[in-house]
C-alpha distance (Angstrom), angle and dihedral (degrees) to the residues before:
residue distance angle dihedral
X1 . . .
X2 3.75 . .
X3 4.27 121.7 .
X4 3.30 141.9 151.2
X5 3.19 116.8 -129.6
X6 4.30 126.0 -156.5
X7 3.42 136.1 153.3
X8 3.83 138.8 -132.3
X9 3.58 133.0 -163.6
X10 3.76 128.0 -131.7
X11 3.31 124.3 -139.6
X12 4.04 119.7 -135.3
X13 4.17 137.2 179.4
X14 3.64 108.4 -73.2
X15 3.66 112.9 -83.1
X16 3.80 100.8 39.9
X17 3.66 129.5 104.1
X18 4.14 116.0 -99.3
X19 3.45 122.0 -104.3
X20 4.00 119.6 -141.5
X21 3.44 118.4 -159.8
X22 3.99 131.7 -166.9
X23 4.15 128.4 -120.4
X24 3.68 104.6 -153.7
X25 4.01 122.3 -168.7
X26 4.02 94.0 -143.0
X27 4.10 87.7 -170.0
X28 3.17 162.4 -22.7
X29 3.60 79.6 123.4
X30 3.51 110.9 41.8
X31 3.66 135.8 99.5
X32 4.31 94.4 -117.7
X33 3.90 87.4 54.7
X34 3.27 102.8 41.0
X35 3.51 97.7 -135.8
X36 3.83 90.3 -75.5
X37 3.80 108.0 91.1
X38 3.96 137.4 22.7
X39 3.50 138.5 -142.3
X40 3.94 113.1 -163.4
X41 3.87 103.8 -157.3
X42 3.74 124.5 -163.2
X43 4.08 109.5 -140.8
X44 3.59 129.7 -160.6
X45 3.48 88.4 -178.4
X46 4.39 122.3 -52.1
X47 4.16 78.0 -27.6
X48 3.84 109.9 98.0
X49 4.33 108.0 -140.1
X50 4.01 98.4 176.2
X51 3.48 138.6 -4.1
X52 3.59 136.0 -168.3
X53 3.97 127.4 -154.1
X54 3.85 121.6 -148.6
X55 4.06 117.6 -177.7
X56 3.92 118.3 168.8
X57 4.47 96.6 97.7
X58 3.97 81.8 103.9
X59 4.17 110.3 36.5
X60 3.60 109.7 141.0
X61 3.91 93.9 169.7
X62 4.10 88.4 -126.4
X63 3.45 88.2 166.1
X64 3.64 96.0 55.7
X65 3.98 92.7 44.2
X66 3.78 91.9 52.1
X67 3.81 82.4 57.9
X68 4.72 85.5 74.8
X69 4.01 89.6 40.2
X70 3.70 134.7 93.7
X71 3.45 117.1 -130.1
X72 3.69 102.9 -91.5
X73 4.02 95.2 46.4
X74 3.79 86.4 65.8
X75 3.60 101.6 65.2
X76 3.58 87.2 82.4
X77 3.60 96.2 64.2
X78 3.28 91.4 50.0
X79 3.64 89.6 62.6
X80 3.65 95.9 67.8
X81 4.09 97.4 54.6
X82 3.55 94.9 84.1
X83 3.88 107.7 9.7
X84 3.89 95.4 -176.7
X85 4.03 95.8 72.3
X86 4.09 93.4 7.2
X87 4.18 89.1 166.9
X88 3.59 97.6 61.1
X89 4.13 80.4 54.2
X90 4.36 82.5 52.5
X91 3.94 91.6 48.6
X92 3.67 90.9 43.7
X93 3.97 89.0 55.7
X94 3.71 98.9 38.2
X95 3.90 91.7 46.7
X96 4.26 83.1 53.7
X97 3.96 90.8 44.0
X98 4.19 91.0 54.9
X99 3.46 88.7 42.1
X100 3.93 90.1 57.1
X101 3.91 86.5 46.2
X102 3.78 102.2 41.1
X103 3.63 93.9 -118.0
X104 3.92 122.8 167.9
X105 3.58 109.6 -148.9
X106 3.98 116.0 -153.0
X107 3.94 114.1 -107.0
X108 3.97 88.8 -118.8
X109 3.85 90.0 63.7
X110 3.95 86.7 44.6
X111 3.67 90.0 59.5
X112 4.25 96.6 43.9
X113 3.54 88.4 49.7
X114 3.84 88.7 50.1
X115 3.69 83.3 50.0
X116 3.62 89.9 55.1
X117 3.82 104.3 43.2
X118 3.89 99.4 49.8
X119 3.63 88.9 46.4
X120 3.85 83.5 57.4
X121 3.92 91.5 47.2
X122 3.71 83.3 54.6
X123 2.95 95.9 50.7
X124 3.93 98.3 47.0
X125 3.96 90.0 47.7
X126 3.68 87.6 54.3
X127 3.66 95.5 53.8
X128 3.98 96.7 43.7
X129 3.41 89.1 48.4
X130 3.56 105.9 46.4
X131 3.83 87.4 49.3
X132 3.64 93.5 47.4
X133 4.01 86.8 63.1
X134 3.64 91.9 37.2
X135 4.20 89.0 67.8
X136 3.91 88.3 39.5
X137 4.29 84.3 69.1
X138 4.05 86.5 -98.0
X139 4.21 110.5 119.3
X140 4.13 98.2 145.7
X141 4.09 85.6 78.3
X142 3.69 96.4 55.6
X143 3.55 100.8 45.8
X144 3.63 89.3 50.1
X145 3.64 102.5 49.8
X146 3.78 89.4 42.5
X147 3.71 91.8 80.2
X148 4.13 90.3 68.8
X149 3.91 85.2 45.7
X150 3.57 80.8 63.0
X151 3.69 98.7 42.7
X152 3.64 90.6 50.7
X153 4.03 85.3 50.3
X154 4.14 92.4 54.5
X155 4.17 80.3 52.6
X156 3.35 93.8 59.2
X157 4.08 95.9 40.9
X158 3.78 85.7 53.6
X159 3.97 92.7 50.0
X160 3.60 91.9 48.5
X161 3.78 121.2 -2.2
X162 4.00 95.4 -110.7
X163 4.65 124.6 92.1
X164 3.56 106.7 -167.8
X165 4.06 120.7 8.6
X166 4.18 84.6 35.1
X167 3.84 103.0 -176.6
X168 3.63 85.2 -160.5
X169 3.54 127.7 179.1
X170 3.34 129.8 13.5
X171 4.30 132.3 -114.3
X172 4.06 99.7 -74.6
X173 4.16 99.9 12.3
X174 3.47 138.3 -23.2
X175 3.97 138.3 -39.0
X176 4.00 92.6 -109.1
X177 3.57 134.6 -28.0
X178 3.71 129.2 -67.6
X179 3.76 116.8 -93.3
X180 3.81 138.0 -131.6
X181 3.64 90.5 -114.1
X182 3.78 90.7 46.5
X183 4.10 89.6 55.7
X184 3.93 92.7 44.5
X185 4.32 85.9 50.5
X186 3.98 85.9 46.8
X187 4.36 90.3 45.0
X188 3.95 90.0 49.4
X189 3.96 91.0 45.6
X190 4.03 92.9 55.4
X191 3.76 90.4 38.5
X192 3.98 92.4 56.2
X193 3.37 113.1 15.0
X194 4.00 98.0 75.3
X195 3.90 91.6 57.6
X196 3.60 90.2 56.2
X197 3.66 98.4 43.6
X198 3.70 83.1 53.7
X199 3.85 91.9 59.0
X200 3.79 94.8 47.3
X201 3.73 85.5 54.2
X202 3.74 93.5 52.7
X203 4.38 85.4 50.4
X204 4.28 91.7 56.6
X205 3.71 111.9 16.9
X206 3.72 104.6 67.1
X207 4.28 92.8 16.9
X208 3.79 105.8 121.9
X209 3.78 95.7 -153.5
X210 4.12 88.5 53.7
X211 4.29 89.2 41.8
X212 4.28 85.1 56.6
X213 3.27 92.4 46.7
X214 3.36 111.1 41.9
X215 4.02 105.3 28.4
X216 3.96 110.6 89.5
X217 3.99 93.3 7.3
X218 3.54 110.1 126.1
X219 4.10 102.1 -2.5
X220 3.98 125.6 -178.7
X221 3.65 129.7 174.6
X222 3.94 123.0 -116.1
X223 4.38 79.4 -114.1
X224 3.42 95.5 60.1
X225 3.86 97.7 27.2
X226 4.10 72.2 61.6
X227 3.59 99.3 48.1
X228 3.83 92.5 56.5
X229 3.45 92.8 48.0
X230 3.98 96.2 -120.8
X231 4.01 111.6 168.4
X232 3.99 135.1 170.4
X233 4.21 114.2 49.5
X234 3.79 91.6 -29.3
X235 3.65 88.3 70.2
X236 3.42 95.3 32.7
X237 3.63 93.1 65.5
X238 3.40 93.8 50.6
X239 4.15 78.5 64.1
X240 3.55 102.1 -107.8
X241 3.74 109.9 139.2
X242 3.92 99.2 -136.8
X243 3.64 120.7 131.5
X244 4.68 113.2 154.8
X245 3.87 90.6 -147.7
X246 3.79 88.3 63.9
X247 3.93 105.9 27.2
X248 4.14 87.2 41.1
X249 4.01 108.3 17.7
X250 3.71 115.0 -158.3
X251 3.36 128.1 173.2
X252 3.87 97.3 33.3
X253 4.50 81.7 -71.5
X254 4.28 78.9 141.5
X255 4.00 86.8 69.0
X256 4.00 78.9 68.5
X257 3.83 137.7 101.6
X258 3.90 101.7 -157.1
X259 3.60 128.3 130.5
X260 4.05 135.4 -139.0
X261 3.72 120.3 -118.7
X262 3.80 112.6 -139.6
X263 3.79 119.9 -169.6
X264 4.07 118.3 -168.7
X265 3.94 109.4 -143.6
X266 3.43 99.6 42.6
X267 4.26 92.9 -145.8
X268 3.88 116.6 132.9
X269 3.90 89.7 -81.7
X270 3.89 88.5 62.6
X271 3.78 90.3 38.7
X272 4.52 86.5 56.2
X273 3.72 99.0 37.7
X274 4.47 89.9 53.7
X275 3.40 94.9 47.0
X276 3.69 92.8 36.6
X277 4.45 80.5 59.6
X278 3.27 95.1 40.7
X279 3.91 91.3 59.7
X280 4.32 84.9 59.7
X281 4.13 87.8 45.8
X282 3.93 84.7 58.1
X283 3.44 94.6 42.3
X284 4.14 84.3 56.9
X285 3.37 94.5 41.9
X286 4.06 90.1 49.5
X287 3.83 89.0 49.9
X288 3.65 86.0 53.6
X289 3.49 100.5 46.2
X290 3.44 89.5 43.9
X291 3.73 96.5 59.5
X292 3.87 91.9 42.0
X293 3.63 84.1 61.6
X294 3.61 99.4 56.6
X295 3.72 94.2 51.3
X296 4.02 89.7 74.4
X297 3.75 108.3 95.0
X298 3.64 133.9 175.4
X299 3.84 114.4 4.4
X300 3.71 94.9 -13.5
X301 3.55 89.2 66.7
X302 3.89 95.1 58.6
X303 3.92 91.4 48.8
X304 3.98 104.8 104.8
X305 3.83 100.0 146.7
X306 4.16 137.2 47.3
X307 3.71 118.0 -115.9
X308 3.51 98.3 -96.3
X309 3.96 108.1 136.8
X310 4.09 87.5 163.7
X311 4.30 94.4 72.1
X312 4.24 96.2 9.0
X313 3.36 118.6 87.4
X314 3.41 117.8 -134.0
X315 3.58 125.0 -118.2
X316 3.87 116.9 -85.5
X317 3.97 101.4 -125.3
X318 4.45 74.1 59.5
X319 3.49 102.0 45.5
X320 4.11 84.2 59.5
X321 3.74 97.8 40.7
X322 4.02 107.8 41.4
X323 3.03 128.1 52.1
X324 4.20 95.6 -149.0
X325 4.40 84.2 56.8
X326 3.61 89.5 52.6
X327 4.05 94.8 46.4
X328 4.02 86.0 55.5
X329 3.62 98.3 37.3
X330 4.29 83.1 58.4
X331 3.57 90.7 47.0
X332 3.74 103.5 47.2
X333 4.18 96.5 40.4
X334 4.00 88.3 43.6
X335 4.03 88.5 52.7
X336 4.10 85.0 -120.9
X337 4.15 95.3 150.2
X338 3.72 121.8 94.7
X339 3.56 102.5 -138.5
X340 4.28 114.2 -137.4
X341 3.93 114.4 -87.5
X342 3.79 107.2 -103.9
X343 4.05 154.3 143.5
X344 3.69 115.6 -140.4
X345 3.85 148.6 164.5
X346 3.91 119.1 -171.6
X347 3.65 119.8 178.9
X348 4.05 131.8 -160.9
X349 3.76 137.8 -172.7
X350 3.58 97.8 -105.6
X351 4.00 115.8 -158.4
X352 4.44 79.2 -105.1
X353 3.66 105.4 26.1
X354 3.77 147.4 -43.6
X355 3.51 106.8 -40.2
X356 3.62 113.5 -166.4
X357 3.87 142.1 -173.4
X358 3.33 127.7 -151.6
X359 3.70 119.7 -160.2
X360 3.59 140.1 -157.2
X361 3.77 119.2 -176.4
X362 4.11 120.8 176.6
X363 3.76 93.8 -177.9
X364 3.53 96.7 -87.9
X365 3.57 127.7 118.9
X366 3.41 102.9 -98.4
X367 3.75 127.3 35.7
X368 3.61 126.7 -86.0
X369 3.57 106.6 -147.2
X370 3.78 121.7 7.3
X371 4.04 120.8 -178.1
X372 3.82 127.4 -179.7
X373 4.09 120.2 -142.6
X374 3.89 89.7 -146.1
X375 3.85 100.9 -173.0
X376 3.98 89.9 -153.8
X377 3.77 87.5 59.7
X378 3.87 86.7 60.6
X379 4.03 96.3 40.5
X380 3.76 95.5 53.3
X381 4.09 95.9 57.4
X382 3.63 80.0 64.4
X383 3.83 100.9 59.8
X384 3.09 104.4 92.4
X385 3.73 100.5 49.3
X386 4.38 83.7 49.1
X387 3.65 90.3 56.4
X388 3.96 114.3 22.5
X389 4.48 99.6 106.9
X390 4.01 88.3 33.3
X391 3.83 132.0 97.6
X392 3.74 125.9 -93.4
X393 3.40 87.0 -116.7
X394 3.98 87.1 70.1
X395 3.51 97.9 50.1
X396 3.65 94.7 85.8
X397 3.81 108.0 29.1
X398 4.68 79.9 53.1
X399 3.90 79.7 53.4
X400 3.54 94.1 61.4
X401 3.92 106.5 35.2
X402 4.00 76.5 58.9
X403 3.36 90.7 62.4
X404 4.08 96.7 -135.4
X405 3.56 113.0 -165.2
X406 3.35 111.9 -167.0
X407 3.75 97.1 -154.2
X408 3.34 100.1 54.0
X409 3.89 96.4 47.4
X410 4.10 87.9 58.8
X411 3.74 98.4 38.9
């Protein structure tokens, strides 16, 4: 752990004793910032008095890249907002992209991608949450629930070939259909998964230590929570009721019986226990999904893309066999289609928040303006307000039940 350490003096009424108090760099360099954003805390002591947030050690200037890319070459970027459930960040920019275009997608695809994005909230809740208890003194709950991080991981390399930074899907469906092996992956995760999100509940909920250290660290009000514009469980937990696959469905999410978990103090407690529900809302909506799925027989259960030969690339055994496959292959790697003139914003319930994209197309072939809503950018103006009157001690373990993702607060 790397800091800087200076100190300031405090000036008082004449007659009383100075009071010194401490500037500490919490990060770059430090292993809860990852050595990609700071937090320079004022100390009178363990109690924190100000702090001060700097991002910027991780700016790529996606925005201003997409700006020299056809549609379909941006998905990749998008992949690297928020890296812990990086295909709900591909849904989110396909479903904006068909949007643009017009395009229909076929209820099948609806229900994969649903498939795909609550396995991504899963696996984004598990993540935060495991971490959170790591910096309470906890680490037996994060190693174990790792292993299903993983599981959900080999699903997505069986959908599409790609762990991590997915680029799943494609403009108007997905890449290729889902496999046996990917359904039998998906079966085993809803058959095991609950009992062992059942026992990681049983390590936090009720633990003592976790309770102290956790309930009335970092606080905020639903009317400020408001005022900053937070969204997704952070604002949830604050108790407002607010959740974009219910109050704007997308991707056929109102064919769905889920509920939304509302806490009331919105502290880190709140913040564990809403995305700790959330995780069984996913699981319902996954068992849902899942059985949706199975209902397509025949043909209808090989469809897993619109009819969109202008921005879908056709299947490779095509591309060498017709000549019409090859034309639009040509086209759609060279960046040859003028995409439709337009001014757009298209949210989605990202696994942390509402993450949004706002569109600009002047009938070119690439967009003219392109801006992420990156929900961590919001959360972290509020830091210091969550943390100034705590302990140092808090600083980090508020950090994480924020869910700060350091890659989508630089964009």
């Amino acid at each position: 752990m790397s800091e800087t350490i200076t100190h300031t003096h405090i000036k008082l009424p004449e007659g009383s004793i100075e009071k010194q108090t401490t500037t500490l760099n919490l990060g770059p360099t430090h292993p809860a910032t990852h050595g990609v954003f700071q937090n320079i805390l004022e100390l009178d002591g363990e109690r924190i008095v100000a702090a001060e947030q700097t991002i910027g050690y991780i700016h790529r200037a996606f925005e201003k890249l997409a700006e020299r890319r056809p549609l379909y070459q941006i998905t990749p970027l998008t992949d690297r907002l928020n890296y812990c459930s990086s295909p709900i960040n591909n849904m989110g920019w396909h479903l904006t992209c068909e949007k643009l275009l017009g395009l229909k997608t076929p209820k099948r695809v609806d229900y994969l991608r649903v498939i795909i994005m609550e396995l991504s909230r899963i696996s984004d809740h598990l993540i935060c949450n495991s971490i959170v208890g790591v910096d309470s003194g906890a680490y037996t709950g994060f190693l174990y629930v790792m292993q299903y991080r993983e599981l959900i991981y080999e699903i997505y390399e069986e959908i599409c070939g790609s762990r991590l930074t997915t680029n799943i899907g494609r403009i108007g469906g997905l890449e290729r259909n889902f496999t046996a092996a990917a359904f039998e992956k998906i079966e085993k995760f809803l058959k095991e998964y609950p009992a062992v999100l059942k026992e990681f509940e049983n390590l936090f909920m009720r633990n003592r230590i976790f309770m102290e250290r956790t309930i009335g660290a970092g606080p905020i009000t639903a009317e400020r929570a408001l005022n900053y514009g937070f969204t997704g469980p952070n604002l949830r937990a604050a108790g407002v009721d607010y959740d974009v696959r219910v109050h704007s469905p997308y991707s056929s999410y109102e064919d769905f019986d889920f509920n939304i978990p509302v806490g009331t103090t919105g502290d880190c407690y709140d913040r564990f226990l809403v995305r700790n529900q959330e995780m069984w809302q996913s699981l319902r909506i996954l068992e849902q999904a899942y059985k949706k799925v199975q209902e397509f027989k025949g043909a209808e259960a090989e469809v897993f893309h619109a009819d969109v030969p202008e921005y879908y690339l056709p299947e490779k055994k095509d591309v060498y066999t017709k000549m019409e496959a090859l034309i639009w292959h040509f086209k759609i790697i060279m960046g040859e289609i003028d995409i439709p003139k337009g001014e757009l914003y298209f949210p989605i319930e990202g696994a942390n928040g509402e993450l949004g994209f706002y569109l600009i197309s002047d009938g070119g072939r690439t967009p003219y303006r392109l801006h992420f809503r990156r929900p961590c950018f919001v959360y972290y103006q509020a830091y210091e307000e969550l943390v100034k009157g705590g302990m140092l001690a808090d600083a980090v373990i508020v950090m994480s039940s924020l869910n700060l993702i350091a890659g989508e607060m630089d964009a």
